[in-house]
Structures are given as C-alpha cells and as structure tokens.
C-alpha positions as CSV (number, residue, x, y, z in Angstrom):
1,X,-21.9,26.0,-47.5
2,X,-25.2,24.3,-47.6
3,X,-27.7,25.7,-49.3
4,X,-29.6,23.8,-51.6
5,X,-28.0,24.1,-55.6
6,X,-30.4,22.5,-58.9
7,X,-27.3,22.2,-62.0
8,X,-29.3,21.6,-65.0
9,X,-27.2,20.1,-68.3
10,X,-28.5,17.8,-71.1
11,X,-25.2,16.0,-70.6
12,X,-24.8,13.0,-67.8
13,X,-21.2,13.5,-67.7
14,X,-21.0,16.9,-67.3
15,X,-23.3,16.4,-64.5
16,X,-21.4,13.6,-62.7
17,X,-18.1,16.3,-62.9
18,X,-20.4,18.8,-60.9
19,X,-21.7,16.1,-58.3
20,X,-17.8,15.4,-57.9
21,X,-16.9,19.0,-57.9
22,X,-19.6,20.0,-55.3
23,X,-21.0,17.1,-53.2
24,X,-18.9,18.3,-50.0
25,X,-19.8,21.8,-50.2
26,X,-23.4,22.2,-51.6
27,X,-26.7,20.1,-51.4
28,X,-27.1,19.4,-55.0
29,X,-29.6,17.8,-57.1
30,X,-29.4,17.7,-60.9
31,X,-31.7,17.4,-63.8
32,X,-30.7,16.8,-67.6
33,X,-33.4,18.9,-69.1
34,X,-35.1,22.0,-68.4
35,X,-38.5,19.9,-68.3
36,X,-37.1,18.0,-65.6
37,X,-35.6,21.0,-63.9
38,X,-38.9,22.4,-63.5
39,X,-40.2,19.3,-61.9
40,X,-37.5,19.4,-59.3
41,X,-38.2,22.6,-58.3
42,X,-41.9,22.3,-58.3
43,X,-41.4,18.8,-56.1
44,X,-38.2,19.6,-54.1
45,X,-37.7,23.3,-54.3
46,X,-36.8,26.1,-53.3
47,X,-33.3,26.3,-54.4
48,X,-30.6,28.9,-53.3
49,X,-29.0,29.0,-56.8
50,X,-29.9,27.2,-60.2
51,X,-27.4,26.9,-62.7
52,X,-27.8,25.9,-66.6
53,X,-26.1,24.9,-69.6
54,X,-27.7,27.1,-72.3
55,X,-27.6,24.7,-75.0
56,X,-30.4,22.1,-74.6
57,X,-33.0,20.6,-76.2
58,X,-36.8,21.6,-76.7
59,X,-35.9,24.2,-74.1
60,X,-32.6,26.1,-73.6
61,X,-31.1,27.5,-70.8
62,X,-32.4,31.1,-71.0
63,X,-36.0,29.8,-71.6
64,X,-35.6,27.8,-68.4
65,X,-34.1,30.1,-66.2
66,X,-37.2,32.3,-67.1
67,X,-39.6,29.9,-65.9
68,X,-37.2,29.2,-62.6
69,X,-38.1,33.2,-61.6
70,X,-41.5,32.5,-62.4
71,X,-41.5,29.8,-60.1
72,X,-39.3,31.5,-57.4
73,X,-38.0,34.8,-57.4
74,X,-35.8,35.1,-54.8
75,X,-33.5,32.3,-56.4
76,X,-30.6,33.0,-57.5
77,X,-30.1,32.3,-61.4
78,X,-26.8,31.5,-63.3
79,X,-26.5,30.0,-67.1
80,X,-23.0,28.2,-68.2
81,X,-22.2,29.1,-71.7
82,X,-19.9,28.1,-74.6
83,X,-18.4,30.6,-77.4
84,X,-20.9,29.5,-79.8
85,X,-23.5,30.6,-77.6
86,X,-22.3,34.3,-76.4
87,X,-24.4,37.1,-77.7
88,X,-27.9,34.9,-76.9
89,X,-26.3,34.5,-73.4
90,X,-25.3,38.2,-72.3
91,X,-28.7,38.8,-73.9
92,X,-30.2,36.3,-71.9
93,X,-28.4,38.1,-68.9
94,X,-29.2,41.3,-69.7
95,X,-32.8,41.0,-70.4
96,X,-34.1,38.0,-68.2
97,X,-32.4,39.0,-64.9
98,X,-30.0,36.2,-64.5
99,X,-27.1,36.8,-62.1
100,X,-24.5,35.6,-64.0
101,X,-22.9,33.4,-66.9
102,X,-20.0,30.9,-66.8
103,X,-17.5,30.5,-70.0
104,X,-17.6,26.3,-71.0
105,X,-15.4,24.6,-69.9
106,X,-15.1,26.0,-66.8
107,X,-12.2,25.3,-64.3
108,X,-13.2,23.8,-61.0
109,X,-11.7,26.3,-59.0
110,X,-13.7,29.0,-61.2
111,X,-16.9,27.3,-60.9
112,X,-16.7,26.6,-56.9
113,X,-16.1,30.6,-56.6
114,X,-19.6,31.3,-59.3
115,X,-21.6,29.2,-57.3
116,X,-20.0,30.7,-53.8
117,X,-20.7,33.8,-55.1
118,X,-24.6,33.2,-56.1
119,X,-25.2,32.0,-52.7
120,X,-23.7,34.7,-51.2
121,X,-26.5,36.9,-53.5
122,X,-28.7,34.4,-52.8
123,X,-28.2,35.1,-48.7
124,X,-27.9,38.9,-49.2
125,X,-31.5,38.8,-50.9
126,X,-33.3,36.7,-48.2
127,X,-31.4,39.0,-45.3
128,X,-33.4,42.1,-47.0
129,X,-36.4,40.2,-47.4
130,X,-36.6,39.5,-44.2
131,X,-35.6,42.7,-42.5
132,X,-38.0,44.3,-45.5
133,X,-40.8,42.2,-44.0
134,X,-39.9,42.6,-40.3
135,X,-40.1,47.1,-40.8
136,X,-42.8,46.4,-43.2
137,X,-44.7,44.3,-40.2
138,X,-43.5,46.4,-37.4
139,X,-44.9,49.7,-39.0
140,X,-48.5,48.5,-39.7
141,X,-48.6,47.1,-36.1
142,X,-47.4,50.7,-34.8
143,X,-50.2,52.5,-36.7
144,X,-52.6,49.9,-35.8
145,X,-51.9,49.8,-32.2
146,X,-51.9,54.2,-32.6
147,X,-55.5,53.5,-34.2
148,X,-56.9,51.4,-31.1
149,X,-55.2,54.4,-28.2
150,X,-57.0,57.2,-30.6
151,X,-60.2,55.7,-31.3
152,X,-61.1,52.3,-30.2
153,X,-64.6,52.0,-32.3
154,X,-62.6,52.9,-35.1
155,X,-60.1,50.6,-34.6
156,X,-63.1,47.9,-34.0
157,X,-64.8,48.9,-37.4
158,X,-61.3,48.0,-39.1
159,X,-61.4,45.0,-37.5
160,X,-64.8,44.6,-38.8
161,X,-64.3,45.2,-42.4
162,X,-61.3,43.3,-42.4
163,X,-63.6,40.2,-42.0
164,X,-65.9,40.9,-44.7
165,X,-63.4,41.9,-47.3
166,X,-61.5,38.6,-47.0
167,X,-64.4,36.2,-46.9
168,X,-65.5,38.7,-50.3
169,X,-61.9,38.3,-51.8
170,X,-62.2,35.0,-51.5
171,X,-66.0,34.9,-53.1
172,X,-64.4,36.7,-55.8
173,X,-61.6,34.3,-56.2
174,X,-59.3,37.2,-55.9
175,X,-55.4,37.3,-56.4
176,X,-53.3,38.3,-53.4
177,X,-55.8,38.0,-51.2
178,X,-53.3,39.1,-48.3
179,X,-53.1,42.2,-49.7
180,X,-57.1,42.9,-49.2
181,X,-57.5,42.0,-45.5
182,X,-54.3,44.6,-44.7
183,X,-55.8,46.7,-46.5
184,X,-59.0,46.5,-44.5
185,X,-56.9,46.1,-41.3
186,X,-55.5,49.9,-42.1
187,X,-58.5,51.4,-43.9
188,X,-59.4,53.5,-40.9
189,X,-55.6,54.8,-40.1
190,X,-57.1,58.2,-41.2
191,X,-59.0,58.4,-38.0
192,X,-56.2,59.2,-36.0
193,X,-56.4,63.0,-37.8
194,X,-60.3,63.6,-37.3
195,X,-62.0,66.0,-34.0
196,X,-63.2,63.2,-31.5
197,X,-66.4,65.0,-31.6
198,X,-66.8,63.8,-35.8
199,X,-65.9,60.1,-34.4
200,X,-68.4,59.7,-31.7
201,X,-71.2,61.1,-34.0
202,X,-70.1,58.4,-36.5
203,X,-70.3,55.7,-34.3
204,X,-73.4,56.9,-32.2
205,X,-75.6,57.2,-36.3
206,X,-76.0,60.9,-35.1
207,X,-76.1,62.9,-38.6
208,X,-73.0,65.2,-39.3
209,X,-73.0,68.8,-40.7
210,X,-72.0,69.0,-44.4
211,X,-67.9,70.5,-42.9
212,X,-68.0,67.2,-40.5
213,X,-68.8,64.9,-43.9
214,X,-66.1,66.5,-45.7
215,X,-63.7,65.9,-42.8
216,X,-64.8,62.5,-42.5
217,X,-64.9,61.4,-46.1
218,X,-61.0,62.3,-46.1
219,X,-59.7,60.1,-43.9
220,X,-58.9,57.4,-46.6
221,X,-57.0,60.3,-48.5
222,X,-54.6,60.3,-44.8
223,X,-54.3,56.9,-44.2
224,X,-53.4,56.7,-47.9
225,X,-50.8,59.4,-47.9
226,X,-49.9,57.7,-44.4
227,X,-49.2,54.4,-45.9
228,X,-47.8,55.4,-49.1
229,X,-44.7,56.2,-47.1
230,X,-43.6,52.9,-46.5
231,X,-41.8,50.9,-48.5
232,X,-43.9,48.3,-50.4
233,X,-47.4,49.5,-49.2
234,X,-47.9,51.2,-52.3
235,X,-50.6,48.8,-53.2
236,X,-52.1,48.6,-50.0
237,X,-51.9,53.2,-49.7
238,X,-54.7,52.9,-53.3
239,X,-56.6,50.2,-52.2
240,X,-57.3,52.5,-48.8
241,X,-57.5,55.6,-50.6
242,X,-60.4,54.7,-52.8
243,X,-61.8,52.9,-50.3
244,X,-65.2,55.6,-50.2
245,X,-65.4,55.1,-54.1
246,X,-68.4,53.4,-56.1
247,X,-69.2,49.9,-56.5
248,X,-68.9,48.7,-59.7
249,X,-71.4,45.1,-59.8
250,X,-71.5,44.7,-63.9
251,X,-70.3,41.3,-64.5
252,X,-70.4,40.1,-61.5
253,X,-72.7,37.3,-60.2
254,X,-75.9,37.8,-58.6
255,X,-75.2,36.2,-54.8
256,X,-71.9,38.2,-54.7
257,X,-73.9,41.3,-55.3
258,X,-76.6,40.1,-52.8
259,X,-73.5,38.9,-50.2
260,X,-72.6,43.1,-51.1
261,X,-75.8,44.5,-50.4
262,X,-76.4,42.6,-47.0
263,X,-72.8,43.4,-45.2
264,X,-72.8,47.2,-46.9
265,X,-77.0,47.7,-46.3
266,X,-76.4,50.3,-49.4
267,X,-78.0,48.6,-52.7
268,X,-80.3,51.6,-53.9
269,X,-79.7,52.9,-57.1
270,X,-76.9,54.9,-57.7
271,X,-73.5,55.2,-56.9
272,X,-72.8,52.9,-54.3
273,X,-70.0,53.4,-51.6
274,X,-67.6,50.5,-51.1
275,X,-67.0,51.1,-47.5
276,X,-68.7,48.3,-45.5
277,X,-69.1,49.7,-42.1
C-alpha cells in the first residue's frame, strides 16, 4: 500500500504508536486535533482514508469527520472509539456516512486490516468514479458527434450557445458552472428527431407554420427525455428541457440584463424565451 492516510488523535503517543505501526505500509501524516486535521487536508490533501479518535477537544471526531466529506467526498472516513463513547459513535456511523469504527485499544494486527480495508473502499470508489465519468463522457460525445452527421447548423448553434451561457454563468457568479456549458453543449440533441425541411427553415429565418413551431418548440422535451437516461445527467436533462422557458430578470443587475438582451435580441415586454440562438 501507499495511498496517502491523515490519523487524527489529541494524544501524541497514541500517534507515535500509529507512525510505528504504519510507516512501511501507508504515507501517513497526523494531526492532534480536528482543527489541525482540517488544515492538513486543505494544505496537503486529498487523503485515501482519514481516521479519528472520537474523543477530542473543541471538536470531536464525528464533528470532524463531517467536515472531512465536506471537504472531500470521495475519502474514505473511519472514527476509533472507546466503550464510553459507543452509542454517539454507531450514531455517528449511521447518520454521518463514515465507513467504519474501531473499538480502543485496538490491536495492531486489527487496525493494519481497518485501514487495509478503507483503502480497499477507498480504490473501489475512485475505480467507479472513473469508469462513471469515462460512460458519462463517452455518451455525450456520441450524441454530440450524432448531432453534427444529422444537422450541422444545429450542431454549430450548440456550439454557439454554449459560449454565451458560460461567459453568463460566470457574470452571474454561478455554482457548477460545468454543469451550464454541457448543458448548452447538448441543448440541441432534440434536433436529431425534427423533418430536415423544419431545420433548414430555422436556420435560413424563413417563418414556420403553427404544426412546424410545435414540432420545433419540442425538441428540448427529446433531448431532455434523451439525456435523462444517463446516469448522472439528471441535472443537465432539466436544465435542457426548460431551455424554451421565460426569463426571469427581477433581481438581477442591470448590465447582466443588458449582456441578455444583446446575445438573445428578445428584450420586449413579455415573456421572454431563454434560448439564445
């Protein structure tokens, strides 16, 4: 083993034992409070596996371990415990998503096994990550590169949008901003389903018959049904579905709205669609 390991205990000796215990088999760092513990995540992290006593000072165990997922989620969490301190720590287990808790004192040959065992969670969770992110990537890419065979302009347009709504995510200072530009990047996914004849009116500005609207107004409705289907797009499928709903500006500051009205050209009065094409 060599994953990285943070043992947290308000007790130098106790920490020295682990250093002993662990130095040839782990890359371990230790901290003797959860403030610190915090720090050397923030400063040195990530971590594979963290594992703390759960009595400390000013902050126990199960109050740090909280903040550890906060900080990371993937890592793996494990609380050591003495008899004194059972029910708060199968609580703390139960309700704050650590893996496991150790009984104090805790042989060596027990302990080597826990921490074995949290980096063997620890490697299980980043191998689905990954293959999670590699399907996730590898379908958008396949609908995206369907988009461009099927309809080039509208593969252009999502291209298009895609550049406005990040430099406006950013203007708006919004969270996940990842999330908007894929969103974007899809947004037209729909397309694929519409009569060719509906697309080249669309791009040519030639006006459409109220059936050809209807059609064309639905295609966020496909592409969100579409990207619903994959795992962890779920998001992504409602930001694409509503994609044809209102603008809402209230609140907002005025050279956002003005930034709005020049990439979208629709600022009358009344509802407002959000689709900047």
């Amino acid at each position: 083993m060599s994953e990285r390991v943070l043992f947290v205990d308000d007790e130098p000796s106790v920490l020295e034992g682990f250093q002993r215990l662990l130095r040839k088999h782990v890359d371990l760092r230790t901290a003797t409070s959860g403030a610190e513990g915090l720090r050397v995540l923030r400063e040195e992290g990530p971590f594979a596996l963290v594992v703390s006593d759960m009595r400390m000072p000013v902050m126990n165990g199960a109050q740090f371990l909280a903040s550890v997922r906060e900080q990371d989620h993937d890592t793996v969490r494990m609380i050591l415990s003495g008899q004194a301190d059972l029910q708060a720590t199968i609580a703390a287990v139960n309700e704050g998503h650590i893996y496991r808790f150790v009984s104090k004192p805790c042989p060596a040959d027990q302990l080597l096994a826990a921490v074995e065992d949290g980096l063997e969670q620890h490697r299980l969770i980043t191998a689905e990550k990954v293959l999670l992110e590699q399907t996730l990537s590898g379908s958008i890419q396949m609908l995206i590169e369907i988009l461009g065979m099927v309809s080039p302009a509208a593969s252009s347009r999502a291209s298009r949008l895609r550049g406005y709504v990040v430099e406006l995510a950013s203007a708006l200072g919004l969270p996940e901003r990842w999330q908007w530009g894929l969103a974007a990047n899809v947004s037209q996914i729909g397309c694929v389903a519409l009569p060719k004849e509906i697309l080249s009116k669309v791009e040519t500005g030639q006006a459409l018959s109220d059936e050809e609207k209807r059609l064309f107004e639905s295609h966020p409705e496909v592409a969100g049904k579409l990207l619903a289907a994959i795992p962890r797009l779920e998001d992504i499928a409602a930001m694409v579905t509503a994609q044809f709903g209102p603008l809402i500006f209230a609140g907002k500051p005025d050279a956002i709205v003005q930034w709005i009205c020049a990439a979208s050209g629709n600022c009358s009065s009344g509802p407002r669609s959000n689709s900047i094409v």
